[in-house]
C-alpha positions as CSV (number, residue, x, y, z in Angstrom):
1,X,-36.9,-26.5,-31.6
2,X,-36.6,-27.7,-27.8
3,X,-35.8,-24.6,-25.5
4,X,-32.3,-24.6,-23.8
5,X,-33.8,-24.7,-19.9
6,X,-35.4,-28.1,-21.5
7,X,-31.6,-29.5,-21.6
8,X,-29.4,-28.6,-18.5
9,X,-26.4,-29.1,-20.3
10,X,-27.6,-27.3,-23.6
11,X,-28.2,-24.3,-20.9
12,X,-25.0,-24.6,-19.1
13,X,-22.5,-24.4,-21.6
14,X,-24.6,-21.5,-23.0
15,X,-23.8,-19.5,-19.9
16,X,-20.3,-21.0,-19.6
17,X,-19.9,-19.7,-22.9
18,X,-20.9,-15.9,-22.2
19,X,-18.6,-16.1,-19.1
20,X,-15.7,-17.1,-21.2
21,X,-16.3,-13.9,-24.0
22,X,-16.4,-11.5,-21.5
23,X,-13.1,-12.6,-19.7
24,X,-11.8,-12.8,-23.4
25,X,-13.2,-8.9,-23.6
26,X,-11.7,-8.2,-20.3
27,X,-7.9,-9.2,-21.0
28,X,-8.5,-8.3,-25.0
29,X,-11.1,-6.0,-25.6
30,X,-12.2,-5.2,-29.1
31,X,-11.3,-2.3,-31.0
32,X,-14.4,-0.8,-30.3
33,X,-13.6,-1.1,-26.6
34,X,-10.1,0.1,-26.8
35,X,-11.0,3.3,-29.1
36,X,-13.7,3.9,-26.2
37,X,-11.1,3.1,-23.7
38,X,-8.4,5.8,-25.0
39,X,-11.3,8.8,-25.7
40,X,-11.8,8.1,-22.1
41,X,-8.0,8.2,-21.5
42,X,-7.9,11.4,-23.2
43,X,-11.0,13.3,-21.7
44,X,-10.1,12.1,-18.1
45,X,-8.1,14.4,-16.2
46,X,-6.1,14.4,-12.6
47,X,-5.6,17.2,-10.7
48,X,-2.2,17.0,-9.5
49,X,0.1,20.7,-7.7
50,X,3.5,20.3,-9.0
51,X,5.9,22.8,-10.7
52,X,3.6,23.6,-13.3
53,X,0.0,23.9,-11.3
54,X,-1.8,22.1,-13.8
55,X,-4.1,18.7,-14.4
56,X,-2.9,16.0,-16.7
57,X,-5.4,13.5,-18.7
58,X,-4.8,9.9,-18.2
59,X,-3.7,9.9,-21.1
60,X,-0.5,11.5,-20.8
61,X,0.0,9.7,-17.4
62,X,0.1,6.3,-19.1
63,X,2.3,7.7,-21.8
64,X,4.4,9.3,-19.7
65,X,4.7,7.8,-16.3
66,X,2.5,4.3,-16.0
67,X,3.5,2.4,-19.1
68,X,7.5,2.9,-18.8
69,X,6.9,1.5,-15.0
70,X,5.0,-1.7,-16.3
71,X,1.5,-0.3,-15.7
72,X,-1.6,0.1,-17.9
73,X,-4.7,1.6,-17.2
74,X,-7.5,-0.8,-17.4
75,X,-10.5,1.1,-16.3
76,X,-11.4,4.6,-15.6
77,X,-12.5,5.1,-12.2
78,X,-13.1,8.1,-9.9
79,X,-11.3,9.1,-8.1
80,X,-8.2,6.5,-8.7
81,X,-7.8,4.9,-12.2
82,X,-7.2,1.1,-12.2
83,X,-4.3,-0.1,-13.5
84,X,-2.7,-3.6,-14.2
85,X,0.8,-4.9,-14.5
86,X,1.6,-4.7,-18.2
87,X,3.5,-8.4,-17.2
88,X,2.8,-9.2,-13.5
89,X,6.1,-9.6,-11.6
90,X,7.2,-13.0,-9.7
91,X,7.9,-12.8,-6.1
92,X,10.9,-14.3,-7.3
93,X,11.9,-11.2,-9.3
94,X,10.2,-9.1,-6.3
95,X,12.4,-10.0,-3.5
96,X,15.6,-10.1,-6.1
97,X,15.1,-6.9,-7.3
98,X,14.3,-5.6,-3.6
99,X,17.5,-7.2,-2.5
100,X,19.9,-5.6,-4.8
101,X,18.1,-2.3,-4.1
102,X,18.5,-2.9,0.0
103,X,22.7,-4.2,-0.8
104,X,23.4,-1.1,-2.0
105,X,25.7,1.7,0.6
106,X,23.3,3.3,2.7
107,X,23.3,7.2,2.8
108,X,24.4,8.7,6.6
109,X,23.9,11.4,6.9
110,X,21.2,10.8,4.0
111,X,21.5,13.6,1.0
112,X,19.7,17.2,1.4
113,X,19.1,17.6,-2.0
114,X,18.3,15.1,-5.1
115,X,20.1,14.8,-8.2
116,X,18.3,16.2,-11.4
117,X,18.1,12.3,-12.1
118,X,16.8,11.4,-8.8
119,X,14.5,14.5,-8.4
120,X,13.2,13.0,-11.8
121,X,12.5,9.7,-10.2
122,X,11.3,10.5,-7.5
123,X,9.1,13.0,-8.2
124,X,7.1,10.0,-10.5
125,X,8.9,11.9,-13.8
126,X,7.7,15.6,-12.2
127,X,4.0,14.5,-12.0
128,X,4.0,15.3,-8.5
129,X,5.3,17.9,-6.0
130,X,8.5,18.8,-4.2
131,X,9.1,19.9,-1.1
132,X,12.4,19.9,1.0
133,X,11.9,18.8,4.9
134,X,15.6,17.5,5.9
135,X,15.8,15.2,8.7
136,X,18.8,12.8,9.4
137,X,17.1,9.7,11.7
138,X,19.8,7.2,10.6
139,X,20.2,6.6,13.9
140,X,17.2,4.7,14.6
141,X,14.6,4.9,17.7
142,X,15.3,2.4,19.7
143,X,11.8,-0.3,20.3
144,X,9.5,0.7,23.7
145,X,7.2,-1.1,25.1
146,X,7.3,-4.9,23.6
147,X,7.8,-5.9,27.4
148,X,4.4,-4.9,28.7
149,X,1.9,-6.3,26.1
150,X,0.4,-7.2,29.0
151,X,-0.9,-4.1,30.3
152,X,-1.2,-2.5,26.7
153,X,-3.8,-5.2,26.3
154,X,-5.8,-3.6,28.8
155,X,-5.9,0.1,26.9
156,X,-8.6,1.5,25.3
157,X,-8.4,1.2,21.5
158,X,-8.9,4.9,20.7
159,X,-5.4,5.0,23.5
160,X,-3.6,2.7,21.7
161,X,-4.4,5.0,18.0
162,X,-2.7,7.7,20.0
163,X,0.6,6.2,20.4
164,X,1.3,6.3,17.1
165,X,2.8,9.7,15.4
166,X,-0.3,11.5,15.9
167,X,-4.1,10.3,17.1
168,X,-5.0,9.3,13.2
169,X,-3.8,5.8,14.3
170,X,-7.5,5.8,15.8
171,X,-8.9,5.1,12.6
172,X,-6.6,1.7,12.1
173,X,-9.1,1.0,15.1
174,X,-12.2,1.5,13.0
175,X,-11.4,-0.2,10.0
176,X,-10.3,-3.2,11.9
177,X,-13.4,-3.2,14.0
178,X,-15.5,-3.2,11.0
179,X,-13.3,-6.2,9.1
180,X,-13.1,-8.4,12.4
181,X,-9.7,-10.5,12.3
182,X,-11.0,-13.2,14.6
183,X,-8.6,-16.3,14.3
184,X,-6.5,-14.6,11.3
185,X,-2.7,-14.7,11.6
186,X,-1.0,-11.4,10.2
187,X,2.3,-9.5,9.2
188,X,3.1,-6.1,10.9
189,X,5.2,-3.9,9.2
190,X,7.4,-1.6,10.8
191,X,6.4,-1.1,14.4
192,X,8.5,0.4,17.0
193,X,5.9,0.5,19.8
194,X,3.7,-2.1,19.1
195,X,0.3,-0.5,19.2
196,X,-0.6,-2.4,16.1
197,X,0.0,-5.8,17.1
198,X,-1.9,-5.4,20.2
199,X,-5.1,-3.7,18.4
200,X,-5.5,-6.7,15.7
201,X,-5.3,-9.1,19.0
202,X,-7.6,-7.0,20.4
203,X,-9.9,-7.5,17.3
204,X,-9.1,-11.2,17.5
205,X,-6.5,-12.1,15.5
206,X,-4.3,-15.4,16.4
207,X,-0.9,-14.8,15.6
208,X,1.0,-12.0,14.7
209,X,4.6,-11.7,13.0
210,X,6.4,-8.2,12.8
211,X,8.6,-7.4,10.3
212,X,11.5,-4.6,12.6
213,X,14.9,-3.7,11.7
214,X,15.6,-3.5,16.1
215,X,15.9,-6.8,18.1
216,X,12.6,-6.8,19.9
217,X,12.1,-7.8,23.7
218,X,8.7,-9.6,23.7
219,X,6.9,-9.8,26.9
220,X,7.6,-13.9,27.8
221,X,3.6,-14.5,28.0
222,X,2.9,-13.3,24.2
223,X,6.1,-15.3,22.6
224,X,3.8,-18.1,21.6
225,X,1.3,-15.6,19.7
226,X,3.7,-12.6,18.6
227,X,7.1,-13.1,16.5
228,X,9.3,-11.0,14.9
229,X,12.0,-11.1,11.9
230,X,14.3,-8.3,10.1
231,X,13.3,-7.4,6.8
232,X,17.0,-9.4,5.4
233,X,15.2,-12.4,7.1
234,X,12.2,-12.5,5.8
235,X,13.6,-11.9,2.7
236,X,15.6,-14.6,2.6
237,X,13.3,-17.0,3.5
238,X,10.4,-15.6,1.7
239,X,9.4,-18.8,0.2
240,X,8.4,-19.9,4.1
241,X,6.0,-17.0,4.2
242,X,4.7,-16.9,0.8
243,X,1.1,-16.5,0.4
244,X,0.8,-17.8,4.2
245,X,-0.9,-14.6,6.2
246,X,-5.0,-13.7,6.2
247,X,-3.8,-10.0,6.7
248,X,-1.1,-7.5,6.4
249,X,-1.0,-4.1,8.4
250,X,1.3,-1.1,8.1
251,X,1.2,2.4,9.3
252,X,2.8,5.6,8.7
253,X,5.9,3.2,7.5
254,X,5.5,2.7,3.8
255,X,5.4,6.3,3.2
256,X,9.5,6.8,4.0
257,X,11.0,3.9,2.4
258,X,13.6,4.6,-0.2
259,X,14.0,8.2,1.1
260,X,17.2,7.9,3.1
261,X,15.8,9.8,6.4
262,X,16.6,6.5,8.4
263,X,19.9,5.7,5.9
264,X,18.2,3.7,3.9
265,X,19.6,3.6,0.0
266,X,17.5,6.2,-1.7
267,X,15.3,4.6,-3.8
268,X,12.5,6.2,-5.7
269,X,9.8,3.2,-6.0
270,X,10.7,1.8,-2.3
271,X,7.3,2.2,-0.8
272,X,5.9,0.2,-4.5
273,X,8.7,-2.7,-3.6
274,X,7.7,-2.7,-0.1
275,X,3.6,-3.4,-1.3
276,X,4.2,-5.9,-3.4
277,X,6.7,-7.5,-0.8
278,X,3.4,-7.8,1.4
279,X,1.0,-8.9,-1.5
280,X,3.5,-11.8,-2.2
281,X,3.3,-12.5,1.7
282,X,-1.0,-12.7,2.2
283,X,-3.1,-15.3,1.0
284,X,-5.5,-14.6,-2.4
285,X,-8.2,-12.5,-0.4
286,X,-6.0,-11.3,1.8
287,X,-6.6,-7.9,3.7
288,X,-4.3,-5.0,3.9
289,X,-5.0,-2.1,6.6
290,X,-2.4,0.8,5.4
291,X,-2.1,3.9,7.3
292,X,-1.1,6.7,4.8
293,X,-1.6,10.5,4.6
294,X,-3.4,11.5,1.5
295,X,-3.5,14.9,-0.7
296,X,-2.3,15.9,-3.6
297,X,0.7,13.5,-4.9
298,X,3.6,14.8,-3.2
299,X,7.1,14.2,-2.3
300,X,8.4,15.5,1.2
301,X,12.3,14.9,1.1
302,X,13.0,13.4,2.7
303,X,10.6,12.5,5.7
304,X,7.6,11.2,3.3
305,X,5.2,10.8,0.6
306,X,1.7,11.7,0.6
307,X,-0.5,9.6,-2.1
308,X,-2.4,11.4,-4.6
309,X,-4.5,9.8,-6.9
310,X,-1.0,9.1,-9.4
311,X,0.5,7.0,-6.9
312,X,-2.2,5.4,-5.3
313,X,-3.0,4.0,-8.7
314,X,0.4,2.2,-8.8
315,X,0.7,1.2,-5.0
316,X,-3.1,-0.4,-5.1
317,X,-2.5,-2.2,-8.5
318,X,-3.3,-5.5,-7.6
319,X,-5.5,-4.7,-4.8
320,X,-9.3,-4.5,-4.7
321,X,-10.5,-1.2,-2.6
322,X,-12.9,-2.1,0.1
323,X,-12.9,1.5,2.1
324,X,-11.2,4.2,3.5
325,X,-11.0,5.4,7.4
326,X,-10.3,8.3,9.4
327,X,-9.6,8.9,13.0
328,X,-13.3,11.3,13.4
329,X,-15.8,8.6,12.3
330,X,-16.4,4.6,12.9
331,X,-17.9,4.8,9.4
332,X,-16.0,4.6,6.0
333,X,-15.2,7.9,4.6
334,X,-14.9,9.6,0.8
335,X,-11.8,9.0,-0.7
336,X,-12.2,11.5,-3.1
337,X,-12.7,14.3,-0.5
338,X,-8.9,13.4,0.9
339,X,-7.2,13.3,-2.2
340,X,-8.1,17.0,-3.1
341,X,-6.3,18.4,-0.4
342,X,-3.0,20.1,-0.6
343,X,-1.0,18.1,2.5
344,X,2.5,19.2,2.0
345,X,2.5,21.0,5.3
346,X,0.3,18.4,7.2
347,X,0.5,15.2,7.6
348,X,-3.2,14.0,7.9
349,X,-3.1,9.8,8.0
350,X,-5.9,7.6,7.1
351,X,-6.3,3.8,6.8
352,X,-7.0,2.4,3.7
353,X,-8.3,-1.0,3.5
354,X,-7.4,-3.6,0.2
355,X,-8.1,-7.0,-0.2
356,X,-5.2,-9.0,-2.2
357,X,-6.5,-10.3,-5.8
């Protein structure tokens, strides 16, 4: 009997053949690999703080929180389990859904306290923490600083991390100095002073649109490199910007959205709607640099989240993780270690870095 290397085509379709199994394992594994996927389910736990100070198995999370949402878990990884959508959603049905949610009456002055219903919701069916932190900003900041782009070119990066809420802005620098976006266009989310545009054209990206709420006065001599759009525009014309960007950026803005401090509708999966908004709007491959403070899964009403290992699961579903960054180190940092922490009085920010599947 010839040997398979003796006929090239004998050979290939032998290894195109293994290749095709194991993607038929992947999206339908066998019984065996299910019953070892559930024991793994039920012996996995996640240590969460919440009313009742416990941990809670994977298990009960997809049972209880993940499945009903239209997530399943597909691996079990440390220290955040993979998930999948149980039947992807369409931008289509994305920007639909994010545009009924965004129609409805805004809340001013926004609610000091949730409903049972809400507090239900919100609190990812009581699988994370509570804590009350009132603030009324519905009448927004007004923009700074678009005018002199010029001179905020000439800062020093570590500077520019400053001017955002606290100096953890610093390590946006460091992860985008380690994932260099020379020649890339992006999409900015949510900047009032724009510290982020001008780092990623610092680190050599081309072109940069920002998605604001505020009318923004852009310095004349940046107009043919930095744009900017409301959230209802984009929306609208998502179609234009679908799949179109190499890379996405947003910090310390996800984590409010659908809360109500800036009277917004209160809407309990906001922050999810607003990532896969942003997914839909990067090319497959895609990076996204997201600022975020990290602990314990959390819910600070109304100023902001803070992403435990529950959440993160559902807002990095379908994401790859490349690494995490803080604002002490140029090097990438243990995710674990940040996700232990109790930050309900803090608000520690890292960047986390995903590329789009």
């Amino acid at each position: 009997m010839p040997r398979l290397r003796s006929n090239p085509l004998l050979y290939l379709l032998s290894v195109a053949t293994v290749f095709y199994l194991f993607a038929m394992w992947y999206d339908f594994p066998p019984t065996n690999g299910i019953s070892k996927l559930k024991e793994r389910l039920r012996n996995t736990k996640i240590r969460r703080k919440n009313i009742y100070q416990e941990d809670v198995t994977l298990e009960e999370l997809e049972n209880g929180l993940y499945t009903e949402n239209g997530y399943e878990v597909v691996q079990v990884t440390s220290p955040i389990p993979t998930l999948r959508f149980i039947q992807e959603p369409t931008c289509d049905q994305i920007y639909t859904n994010w545009n009924l949610t965004f129609s409805k009456q805004s809340m001013e002055p926004p609610p000091r306290r949730l409903t049972p219903e809400m507090q239900y919701q919100m609190t990812m069916n009581n699988y994370s923490t509570l804590v009350y932190n009132y603030r009324n900003n519905s009448r927004r900041q007004k923009p700074a600083k678009w005018d002199i782009l010029s001179e905020l070119m000439t800062w020093n990066s570590e500077i520019l991390g400053a001017l955002s809420f606290s100096f953890d802005g610093v390590s946006l620098h460091y992860a985008m100095k380690q994932h260099e976006l020379n020649d890339k266009n992006g999409v900015i989310v949510g900047s009032l002073i724009p510290w982020v545009e001008v780092l990623s054209l610092q680190h050599g990206a081309s072109n940069i649109l920002t998605i604001e709420h505020n009318k923004l006065d852009i310095e004349e001599r940046f107009r043919d490199r930095v744009y900017s759009i409301t959230p209802v525009e984009f929306a609208m014309n998502f179609k234009n910007y679908s799949e179109s960007f190499d890379f996405a950026a947003a910090f310390s803005s996800i984590e409010y959205i659908g809360l109500g401090q800036y009277g917004e509708p209160i809407d309990p999966y906001g922050d999810l709607r607003e990532i896969q908004k942003i997914r839909c709007a990067l090319k497959p491959g895609g990076l996204l640099f997201l600022g975020l403070p990290f602990g314990l899964d959390a819910v600070i009403f109304n100023t902001h989240r803070v992403y435990g290992p529950i959440r993160l699961a559902m807002l990095m579903t379908g994401f790859d993780w490349i690494a995490t960054y803080s604002s002490e180190t140029t090097l990438s940092i243990s995710l674990s270690a940040v996700l232990r922490e109790d930050a309900t009085e803090s608000k520690n920010q890292y960047t986390l870095v995903m590329r789009k599947r």
